[in-house]
FIDRENKE-479409 format. One record per residue (C-alpha): residue number from 1; z, y negated, x negated. Coordinates in steps of 0.25 Angstrom, whole numbers, always signed. Layout:
<atoms>
{NUM, {Z, Y, X}}
...
</atoms>
This chain:
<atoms>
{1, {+245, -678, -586}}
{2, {+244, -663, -585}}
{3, {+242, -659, -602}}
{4, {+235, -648, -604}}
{5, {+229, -640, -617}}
{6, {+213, -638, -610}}
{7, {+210, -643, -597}}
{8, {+196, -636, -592}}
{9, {+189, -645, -581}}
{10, {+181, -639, -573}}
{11, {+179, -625, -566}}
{12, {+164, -622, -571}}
{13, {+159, -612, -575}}
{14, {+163, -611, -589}}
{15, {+177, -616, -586}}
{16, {+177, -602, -578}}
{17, {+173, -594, -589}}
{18, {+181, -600, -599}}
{19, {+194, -596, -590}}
{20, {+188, -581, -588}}
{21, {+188, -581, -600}}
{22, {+204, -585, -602}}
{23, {+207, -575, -591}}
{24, {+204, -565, -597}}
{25, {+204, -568, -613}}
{26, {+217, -576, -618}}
{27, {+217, -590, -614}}
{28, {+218, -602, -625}}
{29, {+232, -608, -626}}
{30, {+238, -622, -619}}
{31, {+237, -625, -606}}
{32, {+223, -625, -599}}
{33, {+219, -629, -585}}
{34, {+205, -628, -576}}
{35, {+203, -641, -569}}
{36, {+193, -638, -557}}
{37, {+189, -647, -545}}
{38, {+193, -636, -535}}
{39, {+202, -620, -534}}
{40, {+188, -613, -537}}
{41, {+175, -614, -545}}
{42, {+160, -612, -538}}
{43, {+151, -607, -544}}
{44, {+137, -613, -543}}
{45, {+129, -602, -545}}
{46, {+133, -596, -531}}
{47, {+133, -608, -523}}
{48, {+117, -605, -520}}
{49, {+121, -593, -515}}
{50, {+133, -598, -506}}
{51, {+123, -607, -500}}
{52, {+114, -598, -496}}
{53, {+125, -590, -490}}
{54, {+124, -578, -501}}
{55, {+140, -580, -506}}
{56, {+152, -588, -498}}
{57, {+160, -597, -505}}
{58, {+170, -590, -510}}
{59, {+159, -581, -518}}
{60, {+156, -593, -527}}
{61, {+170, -598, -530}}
{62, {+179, -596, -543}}
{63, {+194, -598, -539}}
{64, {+200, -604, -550}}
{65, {+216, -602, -549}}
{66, {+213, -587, -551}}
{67, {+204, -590, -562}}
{68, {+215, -600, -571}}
{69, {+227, -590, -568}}
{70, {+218, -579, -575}}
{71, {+215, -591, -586}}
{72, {+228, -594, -587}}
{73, {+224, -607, -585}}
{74, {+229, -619, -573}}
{75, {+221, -623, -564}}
{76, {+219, -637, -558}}
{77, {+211, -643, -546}}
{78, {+208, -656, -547}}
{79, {+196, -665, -549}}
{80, {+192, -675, -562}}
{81, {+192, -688, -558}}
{82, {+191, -692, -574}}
{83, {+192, -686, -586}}
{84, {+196, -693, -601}}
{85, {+190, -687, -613}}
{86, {+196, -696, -622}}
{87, {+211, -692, -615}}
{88, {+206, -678, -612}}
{89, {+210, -682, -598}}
{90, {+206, -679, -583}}
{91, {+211, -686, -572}}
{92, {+210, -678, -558}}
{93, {+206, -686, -544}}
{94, {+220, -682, -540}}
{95, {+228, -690, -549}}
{96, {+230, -679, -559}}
{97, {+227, -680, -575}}
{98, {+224, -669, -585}}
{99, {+222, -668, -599}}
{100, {+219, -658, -610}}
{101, {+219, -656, -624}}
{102, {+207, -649, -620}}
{103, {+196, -652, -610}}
{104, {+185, -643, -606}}
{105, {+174, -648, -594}}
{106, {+166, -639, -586}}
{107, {+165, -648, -572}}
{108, {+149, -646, -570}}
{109, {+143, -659, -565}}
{110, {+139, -666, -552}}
{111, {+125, -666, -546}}
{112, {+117, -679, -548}}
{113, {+117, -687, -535}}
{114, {+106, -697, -532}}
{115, {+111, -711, -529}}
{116, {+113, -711, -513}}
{117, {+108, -724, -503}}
{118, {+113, -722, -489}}
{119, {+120, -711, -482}}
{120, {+108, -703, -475}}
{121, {+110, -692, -485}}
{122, {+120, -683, -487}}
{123, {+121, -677, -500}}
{124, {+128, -665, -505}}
{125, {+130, -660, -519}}
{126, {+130, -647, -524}}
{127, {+144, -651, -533}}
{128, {+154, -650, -532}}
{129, {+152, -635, -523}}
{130, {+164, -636, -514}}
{131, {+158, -649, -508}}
{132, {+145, -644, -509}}
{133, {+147, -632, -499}}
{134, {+156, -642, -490}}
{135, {+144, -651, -489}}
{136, {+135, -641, -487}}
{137, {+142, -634, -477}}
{138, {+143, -647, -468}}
{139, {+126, -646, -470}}
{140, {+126, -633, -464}}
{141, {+131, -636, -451}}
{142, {+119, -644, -450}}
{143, {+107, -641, -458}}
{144, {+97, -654, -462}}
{145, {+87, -655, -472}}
{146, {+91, -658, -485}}
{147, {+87, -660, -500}}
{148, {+91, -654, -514}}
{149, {+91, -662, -526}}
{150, {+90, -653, -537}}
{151, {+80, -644, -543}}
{152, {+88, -636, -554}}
{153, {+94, -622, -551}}
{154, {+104, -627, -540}}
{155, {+96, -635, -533}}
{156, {+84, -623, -531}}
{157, {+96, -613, -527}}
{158, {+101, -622, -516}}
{159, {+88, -625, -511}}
{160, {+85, -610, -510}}
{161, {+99, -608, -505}}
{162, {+98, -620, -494}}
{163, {+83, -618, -490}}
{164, {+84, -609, -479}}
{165, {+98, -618, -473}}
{166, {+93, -632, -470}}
{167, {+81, -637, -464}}
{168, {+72, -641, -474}}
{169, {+76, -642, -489}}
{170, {+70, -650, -502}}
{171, {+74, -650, -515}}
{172, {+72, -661, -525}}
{173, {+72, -659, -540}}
{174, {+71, -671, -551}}
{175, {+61, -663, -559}}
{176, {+54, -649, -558}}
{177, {+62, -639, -550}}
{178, {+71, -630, -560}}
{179, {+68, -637, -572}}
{180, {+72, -631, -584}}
{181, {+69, -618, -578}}
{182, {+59, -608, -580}}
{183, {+46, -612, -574}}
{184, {+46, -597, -566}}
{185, {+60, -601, -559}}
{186, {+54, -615, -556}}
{187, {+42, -609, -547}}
{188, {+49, -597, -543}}
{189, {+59, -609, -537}}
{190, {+50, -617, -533}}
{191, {+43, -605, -524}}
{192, {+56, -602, -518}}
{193, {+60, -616, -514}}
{194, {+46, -618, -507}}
{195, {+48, -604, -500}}
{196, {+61, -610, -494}}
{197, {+54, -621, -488}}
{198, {+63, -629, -498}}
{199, {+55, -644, -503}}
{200, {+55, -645, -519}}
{201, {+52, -660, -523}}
{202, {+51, -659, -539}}
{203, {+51, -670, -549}}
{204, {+57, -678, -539}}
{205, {+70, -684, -542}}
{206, {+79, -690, -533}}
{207, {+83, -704, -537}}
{208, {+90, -710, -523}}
{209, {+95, -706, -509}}
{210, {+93, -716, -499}}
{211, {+99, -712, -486}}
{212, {+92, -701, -481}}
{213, {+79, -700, -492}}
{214, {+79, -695, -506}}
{215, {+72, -705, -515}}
{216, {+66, -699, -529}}
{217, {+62, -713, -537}}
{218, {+57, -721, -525}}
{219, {+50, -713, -515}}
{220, {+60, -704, -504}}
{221, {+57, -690, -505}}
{222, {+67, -685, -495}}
{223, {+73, -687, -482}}
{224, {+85, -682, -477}}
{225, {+102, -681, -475}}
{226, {+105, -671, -485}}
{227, {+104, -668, -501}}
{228, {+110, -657, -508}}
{229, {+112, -661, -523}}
{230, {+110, -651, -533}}
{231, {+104, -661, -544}}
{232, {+105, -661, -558}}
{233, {+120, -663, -566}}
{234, {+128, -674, -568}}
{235, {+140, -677, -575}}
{236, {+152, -679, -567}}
{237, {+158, -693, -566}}
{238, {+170, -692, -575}}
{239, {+165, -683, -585}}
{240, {+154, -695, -588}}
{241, {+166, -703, -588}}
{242, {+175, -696, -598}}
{243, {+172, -700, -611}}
{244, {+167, -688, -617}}
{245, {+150, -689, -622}}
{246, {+141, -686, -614}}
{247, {+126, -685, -611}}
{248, {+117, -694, -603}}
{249, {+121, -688, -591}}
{250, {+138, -687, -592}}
{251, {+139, -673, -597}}
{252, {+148, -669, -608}}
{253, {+141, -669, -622}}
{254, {+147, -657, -629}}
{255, {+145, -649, -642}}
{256, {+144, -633, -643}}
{257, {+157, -631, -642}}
{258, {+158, -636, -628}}
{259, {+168, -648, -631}}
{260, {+163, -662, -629}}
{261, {+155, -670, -640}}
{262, {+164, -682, -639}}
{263, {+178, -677, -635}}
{264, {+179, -661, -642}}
{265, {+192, -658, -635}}
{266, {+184, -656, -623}}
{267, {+174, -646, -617}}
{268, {+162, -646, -609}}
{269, {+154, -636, -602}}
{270, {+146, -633, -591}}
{271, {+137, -645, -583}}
{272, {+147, -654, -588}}
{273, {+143, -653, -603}}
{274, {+131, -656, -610}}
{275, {+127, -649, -622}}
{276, {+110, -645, -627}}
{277, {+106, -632, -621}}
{278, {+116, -631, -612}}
{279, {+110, -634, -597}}
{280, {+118, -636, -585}}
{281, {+119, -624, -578}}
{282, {+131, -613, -576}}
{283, {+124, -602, -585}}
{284, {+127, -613, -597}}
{285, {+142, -615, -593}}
{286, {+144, -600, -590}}
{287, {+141, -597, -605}}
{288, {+150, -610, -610}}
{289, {+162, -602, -605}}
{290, {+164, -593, -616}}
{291, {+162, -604, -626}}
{292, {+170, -613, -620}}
{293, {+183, -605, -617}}
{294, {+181, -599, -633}}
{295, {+181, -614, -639}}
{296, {+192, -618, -628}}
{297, {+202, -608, -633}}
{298, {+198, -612, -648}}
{299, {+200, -627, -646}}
{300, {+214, -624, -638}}
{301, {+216, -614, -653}}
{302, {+210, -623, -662}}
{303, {+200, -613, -665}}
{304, {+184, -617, -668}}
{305, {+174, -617, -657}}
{306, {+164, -612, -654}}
{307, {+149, -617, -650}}
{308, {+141, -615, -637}}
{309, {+127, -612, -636}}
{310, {+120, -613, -625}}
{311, {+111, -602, -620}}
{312, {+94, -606, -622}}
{313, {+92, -597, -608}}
{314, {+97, -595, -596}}
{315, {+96, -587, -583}}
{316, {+93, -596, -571}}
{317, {+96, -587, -559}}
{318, {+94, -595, -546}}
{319, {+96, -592, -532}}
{320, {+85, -592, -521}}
{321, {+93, -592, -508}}
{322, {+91, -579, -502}}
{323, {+99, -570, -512}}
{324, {+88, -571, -524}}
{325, {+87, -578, -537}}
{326, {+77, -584, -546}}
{327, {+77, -580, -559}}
{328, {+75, -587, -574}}
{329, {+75, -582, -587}}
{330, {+69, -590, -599}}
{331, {+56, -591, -593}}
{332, {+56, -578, -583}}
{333, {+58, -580, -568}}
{334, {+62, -571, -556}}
{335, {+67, -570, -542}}
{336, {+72, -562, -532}}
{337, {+83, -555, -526}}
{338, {+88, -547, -537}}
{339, {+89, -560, -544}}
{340, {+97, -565, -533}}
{341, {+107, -553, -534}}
{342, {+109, -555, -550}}
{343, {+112, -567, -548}}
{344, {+123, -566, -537}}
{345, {+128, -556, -548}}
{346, {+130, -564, -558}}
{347, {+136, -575, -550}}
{348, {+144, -566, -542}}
{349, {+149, -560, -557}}
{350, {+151, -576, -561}}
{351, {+162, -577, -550}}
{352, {+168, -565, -553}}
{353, {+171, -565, -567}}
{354, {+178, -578, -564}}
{355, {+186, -573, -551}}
{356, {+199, -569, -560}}
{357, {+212, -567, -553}}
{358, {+226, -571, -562}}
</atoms>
């Protein structure tokens, strides 16, 4: 069993942060690893865009080993199979078992996936985003008609990412499109999607598959051999299984100061957590970095924390496809291409700032 003073789980995006920080600011004392599924972090925000053939891969990946030596901090590839709050213990698929003094999470979550009757339905997930872009590569080769489940920010982007390249495409969401946005973005999104030729079924959740056909309560609203899944979170497996508090729906209950209700010698941020205000969406877990890596280096001293609040607005920014963006602020709305190119800035900037050489 490999020891070690704070292991952080998970290359999200306030993981990255937090080890930007330590590469350039003095790094708290022990011995600290990164535990990540893969050698490089994606970065969702781009992942639209690589779609539509505006980036190539290699434009929307974070490699990691570059990233720990500037942190001064090992990095290991492996993936969960379960993790012991109580022990303050993760065991890997390959054998392997960690643990920490201190644990911090930022591992996102997995799409939800309706339960599946049959085999006339391929199904393919946005996460994890190296299988993703496998699968999707394989659906290239031979364009079919296919659905999106999902009517939040990701499934709009990939619709208007994936309109024009397969024959015809229809989007599913469980209540109204974009809900919890502006109403200005809803319309604007909804205009767009129509103009695209892209079918928008609302209030329409989707309860089963059986074989080729989507079923929402009873009645089959969909037929066809593929569905792209890009639906609302859920908490991985083994997190639910940990032993650490969590909400109705398996994600980390945690306090202010980021650390778990139930177990405090462990953090949690990002998709994975579950705190009031905070909303599941990369914006958040960018500005928990800078909290995160202050109360890190004070529990690893012995120093107070401090508390994170989360931010009442936001800036949605969503790409439309062609190089554009929609545009949401408060309850303002826009779109066009100079939003677009905004947009690729600041995503372009995200990557950058991370890219450290040591």
């Amino acid at each position: 069993m490999n020891h070690y003073d704070l292991l952080l789980i998970g290359a999200g995006h306030a993981h990255l942060g937090v080890l930007r920080r330590w590469a350039r600011l003095e790094r708290p004392p022990g011995r600290i690893a990164l535990l990540s599924a893969g050698h490089e972090a994606w970065y969702s925000g781009m992942l639209p865009g690589l779609l539509a053939g505006r980036y190539a891969a290699a434009d929307c990946q974070i490699e990691l080993a570059p990233l720990c030596r500037a942190a001064k901090v090992e990095l290991i590839v492996g993936q969960v199979e379960a993790l012991s709050a109580a022990q303050q213990q993760v065991q890997l698929s390959d054998g392997r078992g960690l643990n920490a003094d201190w644990l911090a999470l930022n591992v996102g979550a997995q799409v939800f996936r309706p339960p599946q009757a049959g085999a006339g339905m391929q199904v393919l997930a946005v996460k994890p985003f190296a299988d993703f872009l496998a699968g999707w590569q394989r659906w290239q080769a031979d364009p079919q008609p296919m659905a999106i489940l999902g009517g939040g920010a990701a499934g709009v982007e990939l619709a208007l990412a994936l309109a024009d390249q397969v024959p015809q495409l229809a989007l599913f969401c469980r209540g109204p499109l974009l809900a919890g946005h502006s109403a200005g973005l809803r319309m604007r999104a909804l205009g767009l999607l129509r103009q695209r030729g892209v079918r928008v079924r609302e209030d329409c959740p989707i309860s089963r598959i059986d074989d080729d056909c989507l079923v929402s309560g009873e009645a089959p609203v969909w037929r066809g051999q593929r569905l792209l899944l890009a639906s609302g979170a859920q908490a991985l497996p083994w997190l639910a299984q940990s032993g650490l508090d969590s909400d109705a729906d398996g994600f980390v209950q945690i306090a202010a100061t980021l650390q778990s209700l139930s177990h405090p010698h462990i953090f949690a941020v990002g998709d994975c957590a579950s705190l009031p205000g905070a909303r599941k969406s990369g914006v958040y877990s960018v500005r928990q970095a800078p909290v995160l890596a202050a109360n890190l280096n004070a529990a690893l001293r012995g120093l107070p924390l401090r508390d994170y609040r989360a931010q009442r607005q936001s800036l949605a920014l969503l790409a439309t496809g062609d190089g554009g963006a929609l545009l949401s602020w408060r309850d303002c709305s826009a779109g066009g291409q100079l939003f677009g190119r905004w947009k690729d800035y600041l995503d372009r900037g995200f990557i950058q700032r991370h890219r450290l050489s040591g």
